[in-house]
Kinemage of the C-alpha trace (Angstrom):
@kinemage 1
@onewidth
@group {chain A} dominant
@subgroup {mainchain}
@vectorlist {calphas} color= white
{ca unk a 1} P 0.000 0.000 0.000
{ca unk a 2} L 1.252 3.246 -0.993
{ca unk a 3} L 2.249 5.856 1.961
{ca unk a 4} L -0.343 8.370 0.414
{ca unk a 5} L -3.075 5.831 1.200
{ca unk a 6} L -1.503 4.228 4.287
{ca unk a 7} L -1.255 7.356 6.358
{ca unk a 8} L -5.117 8.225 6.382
{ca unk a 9} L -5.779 4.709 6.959
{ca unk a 10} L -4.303 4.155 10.024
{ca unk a 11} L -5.060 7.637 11.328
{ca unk a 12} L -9.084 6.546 10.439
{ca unk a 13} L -8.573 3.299 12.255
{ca unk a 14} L -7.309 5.378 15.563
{ca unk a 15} L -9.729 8.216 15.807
{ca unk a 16} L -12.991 5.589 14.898
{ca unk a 17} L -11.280 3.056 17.623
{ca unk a 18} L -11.161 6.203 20.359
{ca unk a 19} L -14.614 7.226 19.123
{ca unk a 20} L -16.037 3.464 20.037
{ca unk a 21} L -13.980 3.192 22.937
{ca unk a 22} L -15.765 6.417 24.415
{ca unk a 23} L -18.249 6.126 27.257
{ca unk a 24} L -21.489 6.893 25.824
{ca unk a 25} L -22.979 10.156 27.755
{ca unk a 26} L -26.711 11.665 27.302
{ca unk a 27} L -26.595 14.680 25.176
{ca unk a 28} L -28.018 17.969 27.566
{ca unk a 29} L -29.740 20.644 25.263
{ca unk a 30} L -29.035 23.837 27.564
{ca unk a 31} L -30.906 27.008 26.350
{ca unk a 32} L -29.723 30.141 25.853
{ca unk a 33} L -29.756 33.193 28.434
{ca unk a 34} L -32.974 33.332 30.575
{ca unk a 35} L -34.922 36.746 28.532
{ca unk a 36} L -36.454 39.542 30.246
{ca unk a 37} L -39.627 41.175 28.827
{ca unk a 38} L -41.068 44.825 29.145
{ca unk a 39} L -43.486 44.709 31.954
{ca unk a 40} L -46.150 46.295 29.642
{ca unk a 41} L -45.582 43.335 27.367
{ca unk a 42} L -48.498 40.751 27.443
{ca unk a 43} L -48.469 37.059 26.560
{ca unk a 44} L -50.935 35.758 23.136
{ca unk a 45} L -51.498 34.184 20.522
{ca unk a 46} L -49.524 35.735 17.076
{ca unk a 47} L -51.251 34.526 13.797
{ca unk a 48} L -49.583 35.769 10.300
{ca unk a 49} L -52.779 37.642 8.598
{ca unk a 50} L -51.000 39.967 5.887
{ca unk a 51} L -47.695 41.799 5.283
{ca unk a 52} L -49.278 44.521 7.769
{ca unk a 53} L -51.377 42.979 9.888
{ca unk a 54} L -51.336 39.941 12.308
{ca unk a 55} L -54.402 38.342 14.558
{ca unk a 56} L -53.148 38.564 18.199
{ca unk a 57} L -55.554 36.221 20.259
{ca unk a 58} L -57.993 36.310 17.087
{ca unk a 59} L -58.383 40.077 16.736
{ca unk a 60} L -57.147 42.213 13.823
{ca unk a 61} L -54.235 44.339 15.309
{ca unk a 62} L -51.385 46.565 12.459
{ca unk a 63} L -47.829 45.647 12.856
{ca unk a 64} L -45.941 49.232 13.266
{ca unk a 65} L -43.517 50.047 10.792
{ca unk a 66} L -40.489 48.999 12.597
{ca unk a 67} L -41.936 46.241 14.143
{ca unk a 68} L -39.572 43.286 15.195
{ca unk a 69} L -40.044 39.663 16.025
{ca unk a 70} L -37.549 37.839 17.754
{ca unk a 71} L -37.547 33.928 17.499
{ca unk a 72} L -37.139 31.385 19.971
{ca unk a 73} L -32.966 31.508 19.884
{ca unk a 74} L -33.859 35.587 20.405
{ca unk a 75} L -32.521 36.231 16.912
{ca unk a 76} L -34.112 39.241 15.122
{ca unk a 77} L -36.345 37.565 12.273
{ca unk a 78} L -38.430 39.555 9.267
{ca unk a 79} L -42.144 40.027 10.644
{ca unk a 80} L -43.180 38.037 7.022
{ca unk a 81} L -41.106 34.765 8.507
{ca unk a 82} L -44.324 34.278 11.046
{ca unk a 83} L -45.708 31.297 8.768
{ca unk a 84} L -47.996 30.286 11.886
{ca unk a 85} L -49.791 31.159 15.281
{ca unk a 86} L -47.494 30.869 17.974
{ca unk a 87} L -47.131 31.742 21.666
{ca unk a 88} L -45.674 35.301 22.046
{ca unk a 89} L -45.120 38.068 24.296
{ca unk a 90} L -45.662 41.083 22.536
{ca unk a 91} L -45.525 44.884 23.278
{ca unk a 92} L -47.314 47.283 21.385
{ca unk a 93} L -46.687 51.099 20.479
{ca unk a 94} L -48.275 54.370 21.320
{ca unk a 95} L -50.726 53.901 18.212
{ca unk a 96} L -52.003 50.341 19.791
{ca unk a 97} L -50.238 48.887 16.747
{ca unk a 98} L -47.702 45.618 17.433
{ca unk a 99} L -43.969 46.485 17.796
{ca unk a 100} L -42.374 43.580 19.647
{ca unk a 101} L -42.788 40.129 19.438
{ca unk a 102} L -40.745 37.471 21.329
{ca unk a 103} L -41.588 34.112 20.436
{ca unk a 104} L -41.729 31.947 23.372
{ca unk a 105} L -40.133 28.867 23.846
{ca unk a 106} L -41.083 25.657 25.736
{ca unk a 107} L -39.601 26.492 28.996
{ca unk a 108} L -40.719 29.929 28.653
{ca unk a 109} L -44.346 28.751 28.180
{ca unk a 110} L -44.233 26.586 30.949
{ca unk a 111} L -42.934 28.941 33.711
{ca unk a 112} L -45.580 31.381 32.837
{ca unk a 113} L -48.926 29.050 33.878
{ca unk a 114} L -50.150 28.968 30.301
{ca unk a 115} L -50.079 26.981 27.082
């Protein structure tokens, strides 16, 4: 066997031995950093309706012009990504119209007593 083949060979048969020989271990899924929300922010249902409009708990509300929606991993996503209802806090503007959203996620949901 050449050396260009032999090389990667035996360096494959050493890492997959030391990957078998590993104890096994469950995998823990920690989330991210515990999130904070406005205290005038209230918890609902967000349903995509239009490009300007959503249903928040089944009523007809605008989305404000600069209106943001941050996911589940509390990245900034475009407003149009909402492609179903979901459990959100939310926090609307001066003219009533919705200019937050934080989509919730399971833990979230869970510590605050609703689903």
């Amino acid at each position: 066997m050449p050396a260009s083949t032999l090389i990667p060979a035996i360096l494959g048969s050493i890492i997959g031995g030391i990957v078998d020989s590993a104890p096994s271990q469950d995998i823990v899924v920690m989330e991210g950093p515990r999130r904070t929300f406005p205290a005038e922010s209230r918890t609902g249902i967000i349903a995509p309706l239009s490009f300007q409009e959503v249903l928040v708990d089944g009523e007809k509300v605008f989305l404000s012009v600069a209106a943001q929606v941050r996911s589940e991993d509390n990245r900034i996503i475009p407003p149009s990504s909402l492609d179903r209802p979901v459990r959100a806090r939310y926090q609307l503007d001066a003219t009533g119209a919705v200019h937050r959203v934080w989509i919730l996620t399971p833990s979230e949901i869970a510590s605050s007593g609703s689903n």
